[in-house]
PyMOL Python script that loads the backbone (N, CA, C, O; Angstrom):
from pymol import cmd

cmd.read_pdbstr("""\
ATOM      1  N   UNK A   1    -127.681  67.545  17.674  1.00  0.00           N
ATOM      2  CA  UNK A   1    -126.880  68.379  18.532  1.00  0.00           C
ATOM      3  C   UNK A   1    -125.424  67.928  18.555  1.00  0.00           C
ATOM      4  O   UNK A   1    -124.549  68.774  18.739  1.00  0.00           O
ATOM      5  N   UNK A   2    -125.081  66.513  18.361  1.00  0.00           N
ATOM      6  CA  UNK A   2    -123.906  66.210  18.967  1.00  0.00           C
ATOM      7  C   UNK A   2    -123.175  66.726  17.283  1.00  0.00           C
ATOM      8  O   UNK A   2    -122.174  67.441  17.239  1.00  0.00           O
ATOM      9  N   UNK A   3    -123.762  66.304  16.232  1.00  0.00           N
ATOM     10  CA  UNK A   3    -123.246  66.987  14.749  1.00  0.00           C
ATOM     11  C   UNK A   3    -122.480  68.506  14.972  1.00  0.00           C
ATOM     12  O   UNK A   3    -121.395  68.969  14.620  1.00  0.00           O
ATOM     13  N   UNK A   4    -123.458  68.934  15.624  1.00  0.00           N
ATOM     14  CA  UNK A   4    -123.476  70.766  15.426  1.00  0.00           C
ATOM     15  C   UNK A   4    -122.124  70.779  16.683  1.00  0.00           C
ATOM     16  O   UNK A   4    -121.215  71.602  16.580  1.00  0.00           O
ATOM     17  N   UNK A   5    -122.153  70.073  17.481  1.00  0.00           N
ATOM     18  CA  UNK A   5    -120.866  70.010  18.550  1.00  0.00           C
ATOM     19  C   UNK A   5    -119.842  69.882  17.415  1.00  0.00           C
ATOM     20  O   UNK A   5    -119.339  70.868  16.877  1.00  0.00           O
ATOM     21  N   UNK A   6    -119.513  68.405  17.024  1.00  0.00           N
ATOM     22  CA  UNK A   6    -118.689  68.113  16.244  1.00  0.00           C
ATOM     23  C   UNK A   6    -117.951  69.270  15.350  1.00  0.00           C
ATOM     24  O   UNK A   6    -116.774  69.630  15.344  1.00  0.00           O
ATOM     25  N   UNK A   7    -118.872  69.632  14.740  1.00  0.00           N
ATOM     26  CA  UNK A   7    -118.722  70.710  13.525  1.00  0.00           C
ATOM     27  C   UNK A   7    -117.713  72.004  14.636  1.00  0.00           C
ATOM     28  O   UNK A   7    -116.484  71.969  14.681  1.00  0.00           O
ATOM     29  N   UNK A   8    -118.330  72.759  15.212  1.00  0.00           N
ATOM     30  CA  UNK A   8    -118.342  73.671  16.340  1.00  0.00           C
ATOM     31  C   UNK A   8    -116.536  73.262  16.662  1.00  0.00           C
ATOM     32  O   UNK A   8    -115.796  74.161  16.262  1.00  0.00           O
ATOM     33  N   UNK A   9    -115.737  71.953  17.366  1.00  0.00           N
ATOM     34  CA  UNK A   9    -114.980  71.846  18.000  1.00  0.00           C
ATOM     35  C   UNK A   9    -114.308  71.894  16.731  1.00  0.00           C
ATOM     36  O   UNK A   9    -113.441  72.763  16.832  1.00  0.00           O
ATOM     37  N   UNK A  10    -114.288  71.350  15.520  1.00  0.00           N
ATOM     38  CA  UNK A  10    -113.366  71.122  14.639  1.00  0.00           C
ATOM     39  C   UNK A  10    -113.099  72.631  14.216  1.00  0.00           C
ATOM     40  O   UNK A  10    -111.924  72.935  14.012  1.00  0.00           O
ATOM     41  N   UNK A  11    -113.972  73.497  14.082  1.00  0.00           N
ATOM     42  CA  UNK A  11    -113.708  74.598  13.614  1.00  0.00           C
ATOM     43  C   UNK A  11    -113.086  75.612  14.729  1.00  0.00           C
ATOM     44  O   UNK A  11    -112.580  76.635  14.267  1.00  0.00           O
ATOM     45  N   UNK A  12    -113.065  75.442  16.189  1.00  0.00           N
ATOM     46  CA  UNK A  12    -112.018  75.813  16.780  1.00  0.00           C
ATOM     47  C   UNK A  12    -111.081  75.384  16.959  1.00  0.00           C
ATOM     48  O   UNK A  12    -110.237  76.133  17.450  1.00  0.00           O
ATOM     49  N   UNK A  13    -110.727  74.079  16.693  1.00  0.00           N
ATOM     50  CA  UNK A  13    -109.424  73.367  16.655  1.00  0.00           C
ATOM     51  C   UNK A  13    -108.299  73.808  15.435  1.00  0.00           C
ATOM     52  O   UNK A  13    -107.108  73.501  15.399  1.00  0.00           O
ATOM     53  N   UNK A  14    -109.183  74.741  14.313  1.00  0.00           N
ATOM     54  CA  UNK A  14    -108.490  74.838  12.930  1.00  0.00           C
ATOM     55  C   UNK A  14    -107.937  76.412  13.548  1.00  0.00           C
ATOM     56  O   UNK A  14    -106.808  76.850  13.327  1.00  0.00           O
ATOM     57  N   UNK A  15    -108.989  77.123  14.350  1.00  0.00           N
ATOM     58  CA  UNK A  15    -108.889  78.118  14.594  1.00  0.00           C
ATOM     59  C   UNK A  15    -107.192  78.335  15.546  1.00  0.00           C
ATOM     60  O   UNK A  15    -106.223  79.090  15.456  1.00  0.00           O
ATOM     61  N   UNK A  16    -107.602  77.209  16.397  1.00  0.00           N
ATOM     62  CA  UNK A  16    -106.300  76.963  17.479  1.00  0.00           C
ATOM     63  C   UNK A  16    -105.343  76.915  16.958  1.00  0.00           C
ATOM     64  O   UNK A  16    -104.589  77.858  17.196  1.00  0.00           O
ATOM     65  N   UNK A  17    -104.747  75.643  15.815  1.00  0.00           N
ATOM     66  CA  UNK A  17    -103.930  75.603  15.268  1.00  0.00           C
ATOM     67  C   UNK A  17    -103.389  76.605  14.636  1.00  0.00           C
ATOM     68  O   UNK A  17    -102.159  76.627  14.611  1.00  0.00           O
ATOM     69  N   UNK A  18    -104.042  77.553  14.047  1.00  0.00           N
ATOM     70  CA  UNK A  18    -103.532  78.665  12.947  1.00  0.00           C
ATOM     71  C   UNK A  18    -102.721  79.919  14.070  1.00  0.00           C
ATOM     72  O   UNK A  18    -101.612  80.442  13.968  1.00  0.00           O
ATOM     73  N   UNK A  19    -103.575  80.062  14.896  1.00  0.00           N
ATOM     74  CA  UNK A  19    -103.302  80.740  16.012  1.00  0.00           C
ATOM     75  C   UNK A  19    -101.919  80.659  16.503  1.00  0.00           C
ATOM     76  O   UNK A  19    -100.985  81.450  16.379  1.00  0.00           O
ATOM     77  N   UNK A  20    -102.017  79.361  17.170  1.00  0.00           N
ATOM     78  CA  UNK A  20    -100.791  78.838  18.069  1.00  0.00           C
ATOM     79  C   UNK A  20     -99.831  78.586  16.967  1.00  0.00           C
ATOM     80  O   UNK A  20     -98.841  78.014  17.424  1.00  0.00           O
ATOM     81  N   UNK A  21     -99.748  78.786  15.741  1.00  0.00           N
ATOM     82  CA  UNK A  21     -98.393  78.657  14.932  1.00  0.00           C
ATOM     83  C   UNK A  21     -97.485  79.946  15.298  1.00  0.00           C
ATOM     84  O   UNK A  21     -96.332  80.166  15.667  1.00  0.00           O
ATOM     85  N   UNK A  22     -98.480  80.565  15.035  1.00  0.00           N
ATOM     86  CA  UNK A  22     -97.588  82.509  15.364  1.00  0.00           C
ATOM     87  C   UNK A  22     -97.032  82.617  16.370  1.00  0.00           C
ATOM     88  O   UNK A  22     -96.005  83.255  16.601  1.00  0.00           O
ATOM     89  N   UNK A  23     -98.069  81.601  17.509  1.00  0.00           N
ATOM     90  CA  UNK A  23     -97.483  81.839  18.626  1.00  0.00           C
ATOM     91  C   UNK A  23     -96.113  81.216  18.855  1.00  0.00           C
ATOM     92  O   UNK A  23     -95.285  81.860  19.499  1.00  0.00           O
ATOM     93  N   UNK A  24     -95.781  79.894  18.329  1.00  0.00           N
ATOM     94  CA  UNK A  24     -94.620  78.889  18.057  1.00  0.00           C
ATOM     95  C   UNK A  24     -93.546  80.036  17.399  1.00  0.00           C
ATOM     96  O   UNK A  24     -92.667  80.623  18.030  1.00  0.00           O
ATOM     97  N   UNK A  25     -93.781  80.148  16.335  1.00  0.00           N
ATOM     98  CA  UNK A  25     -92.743  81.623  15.895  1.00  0.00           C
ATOM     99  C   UNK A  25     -92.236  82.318  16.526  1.00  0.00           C
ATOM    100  O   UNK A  25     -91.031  82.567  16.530  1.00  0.00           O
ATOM    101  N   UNK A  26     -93.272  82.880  17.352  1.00  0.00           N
ATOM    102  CA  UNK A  26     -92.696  83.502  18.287  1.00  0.00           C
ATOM    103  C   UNK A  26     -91.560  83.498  19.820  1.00  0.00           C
ATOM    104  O   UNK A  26     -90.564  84.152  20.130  1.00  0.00           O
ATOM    105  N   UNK A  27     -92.421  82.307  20.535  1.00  0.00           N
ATOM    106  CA  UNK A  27     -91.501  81.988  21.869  1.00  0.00           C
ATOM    107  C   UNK A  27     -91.069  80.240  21.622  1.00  0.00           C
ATOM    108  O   UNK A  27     -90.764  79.399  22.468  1.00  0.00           O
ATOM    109  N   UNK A  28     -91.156  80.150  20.529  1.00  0.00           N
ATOM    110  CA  UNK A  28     -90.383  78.181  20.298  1.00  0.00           C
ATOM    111  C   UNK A  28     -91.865  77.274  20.342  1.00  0.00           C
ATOM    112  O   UNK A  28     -93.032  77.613  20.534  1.00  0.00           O
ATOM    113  N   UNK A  29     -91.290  76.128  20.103  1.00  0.00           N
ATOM    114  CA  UNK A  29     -92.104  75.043  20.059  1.00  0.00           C
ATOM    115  C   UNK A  29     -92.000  74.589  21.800  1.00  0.00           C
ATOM    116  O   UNK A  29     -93.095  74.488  22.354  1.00  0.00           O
ATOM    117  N   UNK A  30     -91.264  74.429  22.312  1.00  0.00           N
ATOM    118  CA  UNK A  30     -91.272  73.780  23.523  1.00  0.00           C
ATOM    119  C   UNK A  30     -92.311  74.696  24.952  1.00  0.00           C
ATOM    120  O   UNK A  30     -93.037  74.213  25.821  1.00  0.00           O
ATOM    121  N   UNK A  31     -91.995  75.932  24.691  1.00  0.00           N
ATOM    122  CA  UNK A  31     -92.754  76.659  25.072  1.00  0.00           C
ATOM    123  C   UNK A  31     -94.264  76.590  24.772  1.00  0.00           C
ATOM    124  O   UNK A  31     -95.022  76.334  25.708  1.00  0.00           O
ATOM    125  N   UNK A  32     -94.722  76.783  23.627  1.00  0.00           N
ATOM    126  CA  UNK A  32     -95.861  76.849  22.966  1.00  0.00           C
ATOM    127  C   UNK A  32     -96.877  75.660  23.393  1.00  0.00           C
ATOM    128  O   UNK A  32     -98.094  75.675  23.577  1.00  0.00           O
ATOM    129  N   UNK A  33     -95.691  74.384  23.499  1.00  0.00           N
ATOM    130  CA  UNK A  33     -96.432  73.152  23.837  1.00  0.00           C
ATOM    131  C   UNK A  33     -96.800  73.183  25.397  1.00  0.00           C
ATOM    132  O   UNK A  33     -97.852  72.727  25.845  1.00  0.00           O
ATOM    133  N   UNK A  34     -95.698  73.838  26.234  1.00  0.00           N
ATOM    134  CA  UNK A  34     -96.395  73.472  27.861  1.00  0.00           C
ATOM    135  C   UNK A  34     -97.286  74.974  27.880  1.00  0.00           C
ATOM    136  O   UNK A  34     -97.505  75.347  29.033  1.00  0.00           O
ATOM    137  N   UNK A  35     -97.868  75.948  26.738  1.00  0.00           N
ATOM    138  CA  UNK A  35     -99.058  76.511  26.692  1.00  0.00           C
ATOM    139  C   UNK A  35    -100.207  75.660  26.949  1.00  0.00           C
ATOM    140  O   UNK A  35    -100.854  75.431  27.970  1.00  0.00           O
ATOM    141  N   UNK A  36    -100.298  75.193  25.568  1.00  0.00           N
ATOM    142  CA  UNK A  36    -101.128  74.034  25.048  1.00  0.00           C
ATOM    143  C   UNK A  36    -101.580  72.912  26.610  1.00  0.00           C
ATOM    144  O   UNK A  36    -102.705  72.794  27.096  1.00  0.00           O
ATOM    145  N   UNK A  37    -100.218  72.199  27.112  1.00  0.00           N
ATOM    146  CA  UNK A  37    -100.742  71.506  27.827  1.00  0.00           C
ATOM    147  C   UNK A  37    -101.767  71.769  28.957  1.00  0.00           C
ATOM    148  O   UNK A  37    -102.817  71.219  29.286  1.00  0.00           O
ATOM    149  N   UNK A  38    -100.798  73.208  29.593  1.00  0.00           N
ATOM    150  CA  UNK A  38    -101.640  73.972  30.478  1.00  0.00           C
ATOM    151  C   UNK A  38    -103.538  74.284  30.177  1.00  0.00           C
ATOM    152  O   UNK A  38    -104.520  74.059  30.886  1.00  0.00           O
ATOM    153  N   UNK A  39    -103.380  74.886  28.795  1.00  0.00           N
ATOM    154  CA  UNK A  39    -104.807  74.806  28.825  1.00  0.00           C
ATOM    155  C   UNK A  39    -105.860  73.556  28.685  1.00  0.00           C
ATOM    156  O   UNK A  39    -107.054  73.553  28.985  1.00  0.00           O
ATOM    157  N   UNK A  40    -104.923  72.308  28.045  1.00  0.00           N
ATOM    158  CA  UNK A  40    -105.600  70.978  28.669  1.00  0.00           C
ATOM    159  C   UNK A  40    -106.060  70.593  29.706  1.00  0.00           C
ATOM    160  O   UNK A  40    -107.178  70.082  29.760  1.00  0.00           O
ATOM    161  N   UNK A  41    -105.107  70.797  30.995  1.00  0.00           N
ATOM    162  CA  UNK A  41    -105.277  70.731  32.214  1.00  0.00           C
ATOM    163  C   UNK A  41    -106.611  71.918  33.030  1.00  0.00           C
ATOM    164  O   UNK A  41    -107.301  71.621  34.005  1.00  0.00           O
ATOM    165  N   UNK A  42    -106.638  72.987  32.413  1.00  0.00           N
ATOM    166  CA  UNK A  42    -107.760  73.879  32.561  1.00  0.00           C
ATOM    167  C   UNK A  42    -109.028  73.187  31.703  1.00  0.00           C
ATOM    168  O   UNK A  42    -110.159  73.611  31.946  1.00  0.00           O
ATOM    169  N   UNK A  43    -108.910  72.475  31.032  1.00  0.00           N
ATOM    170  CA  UNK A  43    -109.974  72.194  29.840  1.00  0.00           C
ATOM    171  C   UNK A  43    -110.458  71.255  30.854  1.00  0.00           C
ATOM    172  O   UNK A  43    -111.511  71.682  31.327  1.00  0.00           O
ATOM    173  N   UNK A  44    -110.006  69.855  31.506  1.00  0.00           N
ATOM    174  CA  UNK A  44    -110.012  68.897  31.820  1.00  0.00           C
ATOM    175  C   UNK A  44    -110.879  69.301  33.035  1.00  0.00           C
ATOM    176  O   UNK A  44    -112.094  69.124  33.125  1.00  0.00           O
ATOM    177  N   UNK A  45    -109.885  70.000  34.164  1.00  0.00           N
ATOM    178  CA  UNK A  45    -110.763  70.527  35.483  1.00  0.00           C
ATOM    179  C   UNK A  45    -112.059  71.239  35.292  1.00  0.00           C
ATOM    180  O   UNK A  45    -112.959  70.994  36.096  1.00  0.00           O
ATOM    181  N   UNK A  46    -112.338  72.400  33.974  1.00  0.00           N
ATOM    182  CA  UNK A  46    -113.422  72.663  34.352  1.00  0.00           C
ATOM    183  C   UNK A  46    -114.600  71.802  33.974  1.00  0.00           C
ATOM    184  O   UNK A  46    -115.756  71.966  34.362  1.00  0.00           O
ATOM    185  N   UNK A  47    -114.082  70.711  33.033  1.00  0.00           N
ATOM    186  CA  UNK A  47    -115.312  69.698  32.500  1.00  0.00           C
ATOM    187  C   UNK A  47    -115.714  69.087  33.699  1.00  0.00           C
ATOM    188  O   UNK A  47    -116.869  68.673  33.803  1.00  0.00           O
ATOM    189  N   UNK A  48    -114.924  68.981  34.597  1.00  0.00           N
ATOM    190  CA  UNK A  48    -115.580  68.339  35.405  1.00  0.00           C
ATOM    191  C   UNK A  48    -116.519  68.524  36.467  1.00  0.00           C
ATOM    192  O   UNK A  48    -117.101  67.709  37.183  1.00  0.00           O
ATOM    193  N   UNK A  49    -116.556  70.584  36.379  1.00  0.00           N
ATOM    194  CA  UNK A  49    -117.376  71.157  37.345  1.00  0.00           C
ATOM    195  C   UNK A  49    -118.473  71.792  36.717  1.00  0.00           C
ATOM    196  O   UNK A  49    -118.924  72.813  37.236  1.00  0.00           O
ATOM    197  N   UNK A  50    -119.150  71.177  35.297  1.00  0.00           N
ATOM    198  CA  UNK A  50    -119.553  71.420  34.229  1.00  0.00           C
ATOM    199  C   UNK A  50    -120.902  72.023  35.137  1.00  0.00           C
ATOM    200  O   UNK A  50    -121.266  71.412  36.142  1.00  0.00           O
ATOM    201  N   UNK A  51    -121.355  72.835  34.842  1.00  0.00           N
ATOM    202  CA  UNK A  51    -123.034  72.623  35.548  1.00  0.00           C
ATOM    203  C   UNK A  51    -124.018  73.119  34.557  1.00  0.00           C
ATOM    204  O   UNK A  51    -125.190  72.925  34.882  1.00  0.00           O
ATOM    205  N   UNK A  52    -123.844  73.632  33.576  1.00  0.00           N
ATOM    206  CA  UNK A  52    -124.795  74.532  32.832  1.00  0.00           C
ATOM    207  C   UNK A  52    -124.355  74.326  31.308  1.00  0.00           C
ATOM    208  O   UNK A  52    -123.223  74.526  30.869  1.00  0.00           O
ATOM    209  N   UNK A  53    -125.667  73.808  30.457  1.00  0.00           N
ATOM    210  CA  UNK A  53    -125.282  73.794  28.696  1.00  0.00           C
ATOM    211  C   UNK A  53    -124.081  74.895  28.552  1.00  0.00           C
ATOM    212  O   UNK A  53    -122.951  74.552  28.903  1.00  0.00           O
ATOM    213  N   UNK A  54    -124.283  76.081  28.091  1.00  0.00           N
ATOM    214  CA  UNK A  54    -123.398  77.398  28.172  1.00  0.00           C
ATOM    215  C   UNK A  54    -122.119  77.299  28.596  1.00  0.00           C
ATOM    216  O   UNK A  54    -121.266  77.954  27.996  1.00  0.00           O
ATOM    217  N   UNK A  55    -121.669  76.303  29.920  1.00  0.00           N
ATOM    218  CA  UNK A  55    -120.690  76.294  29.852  1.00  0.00           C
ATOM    219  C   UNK A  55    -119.884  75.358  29.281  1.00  0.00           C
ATOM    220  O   UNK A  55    -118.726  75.494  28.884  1.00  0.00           O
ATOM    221  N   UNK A  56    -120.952  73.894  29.264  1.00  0.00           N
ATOM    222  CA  UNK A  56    -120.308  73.249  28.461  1.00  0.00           C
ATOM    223  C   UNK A  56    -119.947  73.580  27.470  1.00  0.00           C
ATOM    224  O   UNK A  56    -118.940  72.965  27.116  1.00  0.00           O
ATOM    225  N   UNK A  57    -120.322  74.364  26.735  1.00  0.00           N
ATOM    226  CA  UNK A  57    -119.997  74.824  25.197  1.00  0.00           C
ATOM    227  C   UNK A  57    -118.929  75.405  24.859  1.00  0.00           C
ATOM    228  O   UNK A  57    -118.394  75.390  23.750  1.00  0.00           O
ATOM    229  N   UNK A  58    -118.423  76.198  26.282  1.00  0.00           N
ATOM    230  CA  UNK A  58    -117.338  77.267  25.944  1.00  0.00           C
ATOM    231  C   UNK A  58    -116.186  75.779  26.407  1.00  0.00           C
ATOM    232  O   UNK A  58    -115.085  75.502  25.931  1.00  0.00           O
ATOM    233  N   UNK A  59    -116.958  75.085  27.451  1.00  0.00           N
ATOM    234  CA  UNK A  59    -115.584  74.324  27.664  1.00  0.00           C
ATOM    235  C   UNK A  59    -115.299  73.555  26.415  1.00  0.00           C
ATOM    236  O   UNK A  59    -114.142  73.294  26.085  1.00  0.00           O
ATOM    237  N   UNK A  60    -116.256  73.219  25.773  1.00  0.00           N
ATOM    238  CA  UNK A  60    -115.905  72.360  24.547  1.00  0.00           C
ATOM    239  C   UNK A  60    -115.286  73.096  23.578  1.00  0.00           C
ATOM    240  O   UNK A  60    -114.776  72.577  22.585  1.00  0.00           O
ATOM    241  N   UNK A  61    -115.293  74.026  23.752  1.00  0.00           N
ATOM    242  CA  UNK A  61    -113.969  74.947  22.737  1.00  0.00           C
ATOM    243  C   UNK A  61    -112.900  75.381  22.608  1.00  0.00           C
ATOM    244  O   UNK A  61    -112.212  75.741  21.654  1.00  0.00           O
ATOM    245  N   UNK A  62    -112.749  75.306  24.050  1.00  0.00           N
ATOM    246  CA  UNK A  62    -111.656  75.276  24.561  1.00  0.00           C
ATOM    247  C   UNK A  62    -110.769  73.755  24.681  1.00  0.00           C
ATOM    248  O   UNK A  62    -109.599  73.819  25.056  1.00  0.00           O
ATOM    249  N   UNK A  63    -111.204  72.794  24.443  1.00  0.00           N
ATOM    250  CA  UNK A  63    -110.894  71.787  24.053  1.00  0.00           C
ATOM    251  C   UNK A  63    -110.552  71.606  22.478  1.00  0.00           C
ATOM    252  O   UNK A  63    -109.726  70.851  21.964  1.00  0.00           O
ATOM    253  N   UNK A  64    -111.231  72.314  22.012  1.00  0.00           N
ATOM    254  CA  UNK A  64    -111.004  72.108  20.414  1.00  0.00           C
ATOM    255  C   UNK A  64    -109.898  73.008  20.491  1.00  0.00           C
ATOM    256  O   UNK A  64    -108.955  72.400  19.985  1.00  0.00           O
ATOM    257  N   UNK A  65    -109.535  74.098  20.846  1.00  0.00           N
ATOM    258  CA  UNK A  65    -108.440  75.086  20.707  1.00  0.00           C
ATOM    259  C   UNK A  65    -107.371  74.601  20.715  1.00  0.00           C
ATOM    260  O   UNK A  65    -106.598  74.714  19.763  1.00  0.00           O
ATOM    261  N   UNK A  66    -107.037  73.814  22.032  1.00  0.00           N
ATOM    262  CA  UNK A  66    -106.023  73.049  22.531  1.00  0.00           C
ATOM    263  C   UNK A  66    -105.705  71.922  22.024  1.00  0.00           C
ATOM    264  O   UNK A  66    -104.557  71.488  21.929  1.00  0.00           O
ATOM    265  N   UNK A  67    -106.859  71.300  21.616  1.00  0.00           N
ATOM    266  CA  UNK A  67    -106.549  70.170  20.543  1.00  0.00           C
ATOM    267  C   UNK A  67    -106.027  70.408  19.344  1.00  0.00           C
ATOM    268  O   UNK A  67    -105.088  69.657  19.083  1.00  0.00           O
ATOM    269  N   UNK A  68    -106.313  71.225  18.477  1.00  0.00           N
ATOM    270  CA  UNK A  68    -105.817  71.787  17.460  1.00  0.00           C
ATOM    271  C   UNK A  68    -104.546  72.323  17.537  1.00  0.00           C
ATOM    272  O   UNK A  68    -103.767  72.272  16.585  1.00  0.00           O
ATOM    273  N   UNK A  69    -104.399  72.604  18.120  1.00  0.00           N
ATOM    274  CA  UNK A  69    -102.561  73.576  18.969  1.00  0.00           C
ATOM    275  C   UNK A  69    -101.853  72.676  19.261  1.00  0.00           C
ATOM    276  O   UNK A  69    -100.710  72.691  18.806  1.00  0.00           O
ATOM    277  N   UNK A  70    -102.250  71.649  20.063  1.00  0.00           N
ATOM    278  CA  UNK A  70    -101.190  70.751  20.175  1.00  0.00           C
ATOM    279  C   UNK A  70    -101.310  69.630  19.312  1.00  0.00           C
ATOM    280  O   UNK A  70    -100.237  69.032  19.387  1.00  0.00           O
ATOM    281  N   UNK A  71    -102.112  69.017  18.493  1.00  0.00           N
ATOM    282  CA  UNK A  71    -102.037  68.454  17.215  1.00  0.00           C
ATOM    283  C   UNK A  71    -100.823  69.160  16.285  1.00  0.00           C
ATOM    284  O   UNK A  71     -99.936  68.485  15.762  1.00  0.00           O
ATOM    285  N   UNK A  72    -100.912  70.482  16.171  1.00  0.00           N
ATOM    286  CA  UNK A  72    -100.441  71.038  15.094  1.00  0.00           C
ATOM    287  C   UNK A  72     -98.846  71.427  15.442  1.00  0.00           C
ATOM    288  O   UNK A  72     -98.001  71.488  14.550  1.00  0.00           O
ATOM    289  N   UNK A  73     -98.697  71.554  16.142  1.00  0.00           N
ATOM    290  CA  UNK A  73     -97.044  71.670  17.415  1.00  0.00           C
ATOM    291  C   UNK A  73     -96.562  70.452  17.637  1.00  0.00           C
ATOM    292  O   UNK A  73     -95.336  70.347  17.601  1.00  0.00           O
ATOM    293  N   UNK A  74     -97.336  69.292  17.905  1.00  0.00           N
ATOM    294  CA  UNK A  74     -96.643  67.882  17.868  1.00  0.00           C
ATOM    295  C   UNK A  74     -95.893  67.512  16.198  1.00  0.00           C
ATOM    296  O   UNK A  74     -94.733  67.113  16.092  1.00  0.00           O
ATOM    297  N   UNK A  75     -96.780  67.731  15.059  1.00  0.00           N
ATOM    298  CA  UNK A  75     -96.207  67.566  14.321  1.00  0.00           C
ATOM    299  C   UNK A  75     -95.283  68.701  13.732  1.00  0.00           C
ATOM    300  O   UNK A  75     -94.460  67.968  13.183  1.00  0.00           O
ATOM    301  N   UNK A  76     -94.961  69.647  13.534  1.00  0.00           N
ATOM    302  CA  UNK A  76     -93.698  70.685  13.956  1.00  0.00           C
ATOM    303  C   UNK A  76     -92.733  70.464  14.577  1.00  0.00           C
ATOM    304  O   UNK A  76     -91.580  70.386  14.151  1.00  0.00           O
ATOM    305  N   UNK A  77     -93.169  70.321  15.816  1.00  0.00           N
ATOM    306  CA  UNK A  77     -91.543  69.197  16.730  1.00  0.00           C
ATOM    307  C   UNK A  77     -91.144  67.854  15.910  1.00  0.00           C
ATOM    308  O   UNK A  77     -90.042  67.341  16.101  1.00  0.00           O
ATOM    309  N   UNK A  78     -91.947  67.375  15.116  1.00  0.00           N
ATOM    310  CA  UNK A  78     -91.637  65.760  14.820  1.00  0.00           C
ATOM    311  C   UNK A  78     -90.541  66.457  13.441  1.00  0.00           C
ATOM    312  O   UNK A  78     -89.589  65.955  12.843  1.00  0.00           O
ATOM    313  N   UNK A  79     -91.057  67.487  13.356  1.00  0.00           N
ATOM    314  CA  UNK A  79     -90.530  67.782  11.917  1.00  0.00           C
ATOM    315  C   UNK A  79     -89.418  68.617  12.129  1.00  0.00           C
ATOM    316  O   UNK A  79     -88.569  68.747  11.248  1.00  0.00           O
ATOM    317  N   UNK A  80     -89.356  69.075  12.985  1.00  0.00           N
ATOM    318  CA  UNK A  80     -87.572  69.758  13.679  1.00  0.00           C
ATOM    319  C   UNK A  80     -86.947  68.660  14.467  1.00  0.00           C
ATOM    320  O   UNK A  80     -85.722  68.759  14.535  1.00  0.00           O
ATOM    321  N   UNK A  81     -87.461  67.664  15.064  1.00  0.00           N
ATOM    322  CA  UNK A  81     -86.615  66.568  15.340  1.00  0.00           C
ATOM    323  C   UNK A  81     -85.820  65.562  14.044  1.00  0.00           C
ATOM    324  O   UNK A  81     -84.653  65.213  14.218  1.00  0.00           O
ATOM    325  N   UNK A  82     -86.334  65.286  13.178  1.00  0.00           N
ATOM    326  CA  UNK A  82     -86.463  64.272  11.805  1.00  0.00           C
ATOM    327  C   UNK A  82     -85.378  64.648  11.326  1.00  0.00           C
ATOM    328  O   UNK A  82     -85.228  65.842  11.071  1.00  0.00           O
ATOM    329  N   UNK A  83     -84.411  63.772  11.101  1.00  0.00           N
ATOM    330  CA  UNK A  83     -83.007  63.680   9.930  1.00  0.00           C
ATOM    331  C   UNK A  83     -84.080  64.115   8.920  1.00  0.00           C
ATOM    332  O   UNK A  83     -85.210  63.688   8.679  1.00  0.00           O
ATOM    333  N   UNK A  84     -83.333  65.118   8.409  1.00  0.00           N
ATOM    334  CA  UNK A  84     -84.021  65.298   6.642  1.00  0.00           C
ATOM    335  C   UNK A  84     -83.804  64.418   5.877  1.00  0.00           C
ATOM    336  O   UNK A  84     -84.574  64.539   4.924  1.00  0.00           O
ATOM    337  N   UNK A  85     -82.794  63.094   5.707  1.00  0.00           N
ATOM    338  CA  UNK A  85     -82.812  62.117   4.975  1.00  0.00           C
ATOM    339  C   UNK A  85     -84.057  61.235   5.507  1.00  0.00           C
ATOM    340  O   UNK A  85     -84.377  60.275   4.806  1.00  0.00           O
ATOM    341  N   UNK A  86     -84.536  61.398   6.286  1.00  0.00           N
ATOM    342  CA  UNK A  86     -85.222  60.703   7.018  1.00  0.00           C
ATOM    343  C   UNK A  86     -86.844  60.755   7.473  1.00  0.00           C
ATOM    344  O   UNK A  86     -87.602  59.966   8.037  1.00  0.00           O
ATOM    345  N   UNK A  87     -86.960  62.101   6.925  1.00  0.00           N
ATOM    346  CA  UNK A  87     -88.114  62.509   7.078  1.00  0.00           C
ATOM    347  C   UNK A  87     -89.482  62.151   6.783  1.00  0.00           C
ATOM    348  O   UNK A  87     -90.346  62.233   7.656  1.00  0.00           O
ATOM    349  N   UNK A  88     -89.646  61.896   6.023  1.00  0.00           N
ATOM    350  CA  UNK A  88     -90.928  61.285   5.445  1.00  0.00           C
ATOM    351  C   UNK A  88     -91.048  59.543   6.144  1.00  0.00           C
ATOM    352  O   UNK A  88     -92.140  59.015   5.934  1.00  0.00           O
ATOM    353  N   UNK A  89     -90.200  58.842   6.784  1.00  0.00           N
ATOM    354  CA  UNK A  89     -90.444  58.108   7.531  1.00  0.00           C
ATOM    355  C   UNK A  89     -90.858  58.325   9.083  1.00  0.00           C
ATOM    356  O   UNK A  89     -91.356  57.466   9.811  1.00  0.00           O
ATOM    357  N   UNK A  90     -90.611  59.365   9.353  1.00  0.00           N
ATOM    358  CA  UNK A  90     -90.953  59.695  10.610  1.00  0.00           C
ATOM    359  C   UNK A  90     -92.244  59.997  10.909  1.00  0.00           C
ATOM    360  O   UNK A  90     -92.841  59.597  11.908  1.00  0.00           O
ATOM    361  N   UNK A  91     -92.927  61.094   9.578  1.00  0.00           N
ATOM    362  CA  UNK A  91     -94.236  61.070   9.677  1.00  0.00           C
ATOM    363  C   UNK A  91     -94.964  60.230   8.953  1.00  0.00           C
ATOM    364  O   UNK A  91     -96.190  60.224   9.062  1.00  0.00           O
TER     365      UNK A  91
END
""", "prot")
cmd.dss("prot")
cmd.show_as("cartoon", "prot")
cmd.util.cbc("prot")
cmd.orient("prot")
């Protein structure tokens, strides 16, 4: 079970990321990121009022979403912050 989790979060996290790029395009990176955080903070509270498999599941995807989004937006900002002489040291 915990495999089939694993599998499950990574593949909404790829999902998140691809997602939340368009969304970055659209209203900025700085924006996009206090998205992201926000739904951390929703991710976080409802784990903790978890009561039922079912919901754990959706909450765990919602974790992968957000993880993936802001994985993928942290490094975007690192990469609009970075001297271009400089770049490849930064990441």
């Amino acid at each position: 079970m915990t495999v089939l989790l694993i599998i499950v979060v990574n593949i909404t996290a790829s999902i998140g990321a691809f997602l939340f790029g368009f969304i970055e395009d659209k209203i900025g990176s700085k924006n996009t990121i206090l998205i992201t955080l926000f739904i951390w903070i929703v991710t976080v509270t409802s784990a903790y009022f978890i009561t039922t498999k079912n919901l754990f599941w959706v909450v765990a995807n919602l974790a992968g979403i957000s993880m993936g989004a802001s994985q993928s937006l942290a490094r975007a900002l690192v990469g609009l912050f970075s001297p271009k002489s400089k770049s490849a040291e930064f990441f």
